[in-house]
N, C-alpha and C positions, 0 to 999 in steps of 0.2 A: 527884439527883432533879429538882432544878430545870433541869437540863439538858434532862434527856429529855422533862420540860413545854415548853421554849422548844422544843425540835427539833418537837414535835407541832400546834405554832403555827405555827411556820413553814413548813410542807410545804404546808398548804394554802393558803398565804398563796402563795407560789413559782408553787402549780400554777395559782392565778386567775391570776396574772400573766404565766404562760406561756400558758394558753389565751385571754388576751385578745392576746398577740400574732400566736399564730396566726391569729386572726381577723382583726386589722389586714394579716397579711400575706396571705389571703386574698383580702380586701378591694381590696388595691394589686393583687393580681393580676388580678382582675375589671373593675378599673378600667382596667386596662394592655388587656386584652382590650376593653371598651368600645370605648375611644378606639382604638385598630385597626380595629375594626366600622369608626366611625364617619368612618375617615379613606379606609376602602374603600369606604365608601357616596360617600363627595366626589367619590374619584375616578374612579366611576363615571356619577356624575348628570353630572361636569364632559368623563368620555369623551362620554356623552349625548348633551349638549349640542352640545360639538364634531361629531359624527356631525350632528346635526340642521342645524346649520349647514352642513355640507357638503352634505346631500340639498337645504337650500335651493338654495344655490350652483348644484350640480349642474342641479337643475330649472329654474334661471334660464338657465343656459347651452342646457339642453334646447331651453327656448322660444325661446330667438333664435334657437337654429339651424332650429326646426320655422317659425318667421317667416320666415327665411332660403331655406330651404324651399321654402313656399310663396308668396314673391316671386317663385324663380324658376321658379317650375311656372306663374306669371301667363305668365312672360315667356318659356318652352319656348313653351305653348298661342300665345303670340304668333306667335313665331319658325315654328310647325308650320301655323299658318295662311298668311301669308306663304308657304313653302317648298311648300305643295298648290296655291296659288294657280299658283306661279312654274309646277310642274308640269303642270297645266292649259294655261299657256298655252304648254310647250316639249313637250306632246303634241299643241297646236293647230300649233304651229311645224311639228313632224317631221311630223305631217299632211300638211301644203303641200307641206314637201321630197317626201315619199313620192307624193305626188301630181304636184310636178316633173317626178322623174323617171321616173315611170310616163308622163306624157307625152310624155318625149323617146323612152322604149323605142315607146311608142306609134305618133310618129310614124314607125318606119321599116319598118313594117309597112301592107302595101298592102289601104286599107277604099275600099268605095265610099260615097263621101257624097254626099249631095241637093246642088245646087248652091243649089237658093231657101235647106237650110239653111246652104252658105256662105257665099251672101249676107248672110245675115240676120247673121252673126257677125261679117263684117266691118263690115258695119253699126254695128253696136253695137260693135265696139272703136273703130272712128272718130269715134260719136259720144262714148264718153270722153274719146277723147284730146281731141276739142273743148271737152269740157268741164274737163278738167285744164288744159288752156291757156289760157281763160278765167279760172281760178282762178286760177292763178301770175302771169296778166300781169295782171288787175287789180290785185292786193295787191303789183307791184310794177313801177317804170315808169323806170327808169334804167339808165346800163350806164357801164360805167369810159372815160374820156378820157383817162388820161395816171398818170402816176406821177412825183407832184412833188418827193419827197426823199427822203431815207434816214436813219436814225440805228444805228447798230454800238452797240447797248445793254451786250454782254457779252462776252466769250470764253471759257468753258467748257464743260466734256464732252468726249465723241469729236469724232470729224469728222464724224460724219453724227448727226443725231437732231433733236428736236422740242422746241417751248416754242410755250405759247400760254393764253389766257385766256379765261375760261368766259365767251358773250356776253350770255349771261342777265342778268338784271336784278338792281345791286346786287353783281356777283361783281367782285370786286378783285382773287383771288389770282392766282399766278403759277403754273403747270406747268411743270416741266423733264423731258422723257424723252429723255434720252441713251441713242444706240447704235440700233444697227433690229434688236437682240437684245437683251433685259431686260427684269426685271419689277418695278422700282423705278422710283415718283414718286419726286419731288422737289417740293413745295408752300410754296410763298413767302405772308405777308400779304399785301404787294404788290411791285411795279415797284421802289420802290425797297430795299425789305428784298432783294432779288435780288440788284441792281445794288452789293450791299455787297460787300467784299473777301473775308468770311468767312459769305458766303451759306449754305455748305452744313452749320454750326453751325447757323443759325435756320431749318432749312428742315426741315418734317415729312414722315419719309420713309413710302410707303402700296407695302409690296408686295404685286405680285399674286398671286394665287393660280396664275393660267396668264401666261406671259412672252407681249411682243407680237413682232410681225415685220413686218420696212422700219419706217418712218418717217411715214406715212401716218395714226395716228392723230389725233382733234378730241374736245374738253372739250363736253360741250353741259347744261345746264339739272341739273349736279351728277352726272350720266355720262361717264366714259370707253367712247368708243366704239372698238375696235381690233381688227386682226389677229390672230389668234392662231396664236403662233410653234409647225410642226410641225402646221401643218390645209393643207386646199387651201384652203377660202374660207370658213372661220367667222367669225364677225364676234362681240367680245366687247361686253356691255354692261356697265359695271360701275360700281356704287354706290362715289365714293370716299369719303364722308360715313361709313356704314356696312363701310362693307370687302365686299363682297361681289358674287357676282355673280346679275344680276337677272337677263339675258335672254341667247341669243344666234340665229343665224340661220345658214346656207349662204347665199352668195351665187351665184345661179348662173350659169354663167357665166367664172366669175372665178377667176383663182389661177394657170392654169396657164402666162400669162407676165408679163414685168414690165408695171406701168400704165408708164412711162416706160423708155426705152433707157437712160438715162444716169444713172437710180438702180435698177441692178435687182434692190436689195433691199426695195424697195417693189412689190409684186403689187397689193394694195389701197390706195386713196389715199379717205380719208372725209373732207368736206366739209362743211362748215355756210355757209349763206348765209341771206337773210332767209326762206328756205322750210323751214328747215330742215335735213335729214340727205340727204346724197347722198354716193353710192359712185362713184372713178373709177375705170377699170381697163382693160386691151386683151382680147384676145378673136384666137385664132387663125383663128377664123372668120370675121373681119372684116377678115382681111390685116393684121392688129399695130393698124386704130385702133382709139381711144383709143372708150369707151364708157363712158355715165353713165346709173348709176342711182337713182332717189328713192326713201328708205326713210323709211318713217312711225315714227321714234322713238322713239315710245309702245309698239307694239305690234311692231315690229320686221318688219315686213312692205313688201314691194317693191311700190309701187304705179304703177310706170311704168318703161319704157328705152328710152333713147334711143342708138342708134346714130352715131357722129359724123365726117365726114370727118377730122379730125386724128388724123395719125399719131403714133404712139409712141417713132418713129424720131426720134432725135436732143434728145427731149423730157424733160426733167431735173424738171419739177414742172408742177402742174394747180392753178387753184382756182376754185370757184364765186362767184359776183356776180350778186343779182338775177336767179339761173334763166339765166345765161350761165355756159358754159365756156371761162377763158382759158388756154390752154394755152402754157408756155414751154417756151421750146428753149434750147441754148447746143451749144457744140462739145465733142468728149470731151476737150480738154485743160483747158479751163472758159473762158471767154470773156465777151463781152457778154451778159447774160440777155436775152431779147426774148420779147415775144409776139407770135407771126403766125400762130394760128390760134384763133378762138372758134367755140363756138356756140350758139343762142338756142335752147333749149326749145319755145319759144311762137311763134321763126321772127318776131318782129317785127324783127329786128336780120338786114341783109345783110352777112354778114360778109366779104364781099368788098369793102366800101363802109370797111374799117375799117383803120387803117394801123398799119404796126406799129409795134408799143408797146415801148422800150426801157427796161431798167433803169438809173436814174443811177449813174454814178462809179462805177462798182464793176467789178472785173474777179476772175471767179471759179466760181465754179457756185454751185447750191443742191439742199440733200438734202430741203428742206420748203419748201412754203409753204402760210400757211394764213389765209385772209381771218376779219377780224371784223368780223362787220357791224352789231354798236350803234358801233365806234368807226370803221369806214370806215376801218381800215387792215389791213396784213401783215403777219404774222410768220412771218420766217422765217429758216430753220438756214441758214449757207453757207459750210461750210470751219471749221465750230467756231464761228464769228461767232451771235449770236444779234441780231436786223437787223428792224426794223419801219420799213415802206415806207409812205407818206404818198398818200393817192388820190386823183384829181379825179374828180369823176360827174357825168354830165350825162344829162338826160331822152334817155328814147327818142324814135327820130324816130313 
């Protein structure tokens, strides 16, 4: 009896004790779910996060690049103005040419012309040329006396080619164009970064876009003016500062023999003096002489030609001086270089009155010569030699 009292005790005693575990186990189970939730919500705010972080990123790099962007859409609109300009004025160019040689077709066709109007024309091209004469001979009143010494600066490159330095104001560097076929400068600081053993380590190379032809090219006021290898007489202008090409011309006339017998990979020979840009070159029309023309630099346009007794026969290089042309000769095995024939532009100089002019000590030819006239000296190519000649000048009479 007192049995079946304790067992009636204890059932319900067992059963709160079981239903409170259930409930603790419950409990832990909801809690276990909780912290799950709550470790999914982390690591989704901490994906979030990360995400947002990245869209910053991402919009940072956006705008540099739309900066990026829009620097160089400054600097297209730059480049496209420039490039309509250059256009402009190489449809004024082709003009002229087209105009050239609409002239020469012209003349071989038989027009009756008024004589007062030929008068009047030749009138007015004489009185030019008086006045271009005027002009050159005031602004300049000297001519070459002598050739007082030599210095053999270098020996490198081919056997034929060019070096020379820009006479503009403040230009220091060095030029090397080796070969009368290439389209690689060679740019030195100066003279003597050149003159070093391993020159062509420090020497900044500018190639062209179009290669030149002969030997004939001149540096002028931050231009390469030259040849263009593979034309009859194009004439290149070209920005080395910028790499580019700014201008170019026909030259008429010109191309179809050599300016010199004894370089006759030179057709065109361009010239700087204190006037500026001149073209030498021969002309079969003219019986092989030798003929110079003045180009206006700027604008690339021929503003006079003069025709010139010196022959092209036996004639190895040409350069200008103060609106004279002194033109050297040598023999074709190479020999003494001499000059025995000039001529004066402006006619103030009888060049029969002028004696000829030898090169010192030196027994050889030469592929270039090319006056500079802030320094009053030569440079030039002769047999690989690279050689700057020393000048004496004396007033005109």
């Amino acid at each position: 009896m007192i049995d079946l009292k304790l067992r009636f005790l204890l059932v319900p005693f067992f059963t709160s004790v079981m239903g409170e575990a259930q409930y603790v186990t419950q409990d832990a189970a909801l809690m276990n779910y909780i912290d799950r939730r709550f470790l999914s919500l982390e690591r989704r705010l901490e994906k979030c996060n990360q995400d947002i972080l990245d869209y910053v990123e991402e919009f940072r790099d956006f705008t540099k690049t739309i900066m990026s962007r829009l620097a160089g859409l400054n600097s297209y609109e730059t480049e496209l103005k420039n490039e309509v300009e250059n256009l402009l004025t190489r449809v004024e160019r082709a003009q002229r040419d087209i105009d050239y040689f609409g002239s020469l077709t012209d003349s071989n066709t038989c027009v009756e012309i008024d004589e007062d109007l030929v008068k009047q024309q030749l009138f007015e091209e004489a009185e030019e040329n008086r006045k271009l004469k005027l002009m050159l001979n005031a602004s300049c009143d000297y001519m070459l006396a002598g050739i007082k010494s030599l210095k053999i600066v270098k020996k490198t490159g081919e056997l034929h080619g060019s070096w020379m330095k820009d006479p503009g104001k403040k230009h220091m560097k060095i030029y090397l164009l080796s070969g009368s076929v290439n389209n690689v400068i060679l740019e030195f600081t100066n003279i003597l970064t050149f003159m070093e053993s391993n020159h062509t380590q420090k020497a900044r190379r500018v190639t062209l876009p179009l290669p030149w032809k002969g030997t004939g090219h001149t540096i002028y006021q931050g231009f390469l003016f030259y040849h263009r290898y593979g034309s009859l007489n194009e004439i290149i202008k070209y920005n080395i500062q910028k790499r580019n090409v700014t201008d170019q011309m026909l030259l008429p006339g010109a191309g179809r023999i050599p300016a010199y017998q004894l370089s006759p990979a030179t057709k065109i020979d361009l010239a700087i003096d204190e006037q500026g840009l001149w073209a030498i070159h021969a002309e079969p029309d003219t019986g092989g002489n030798i003929v110079i023309t003045k180009i206006n630099h700027m604008t690339m346009a021929v503003e006079n030609t003069w025709d010139t007794p010196c022959s092209s026969k036996d004639a190895e290089a040409a350069f200008m001086v103060c609106n004279i042309l002194y033109v050297v000769y040598n023999v074709p095995s190479g020999g003494t270089s001499r000059i025995q024939c000039i001529y004066d532009v402006v006619g103030a100089v009888n060049a029969y009155e002028i004696p000829v002019l030898h090169f010192p000590k030196r027994q050889g030819s030469h592929s270039t010569i090319h006056y500079n006239p802030k320094e009053k000296q030569l440079f030039a190519w002769g047999d690989g030699y690279q050689i700057i000649y020393k000048l004496q000048v004396i007033q005109k009479n």
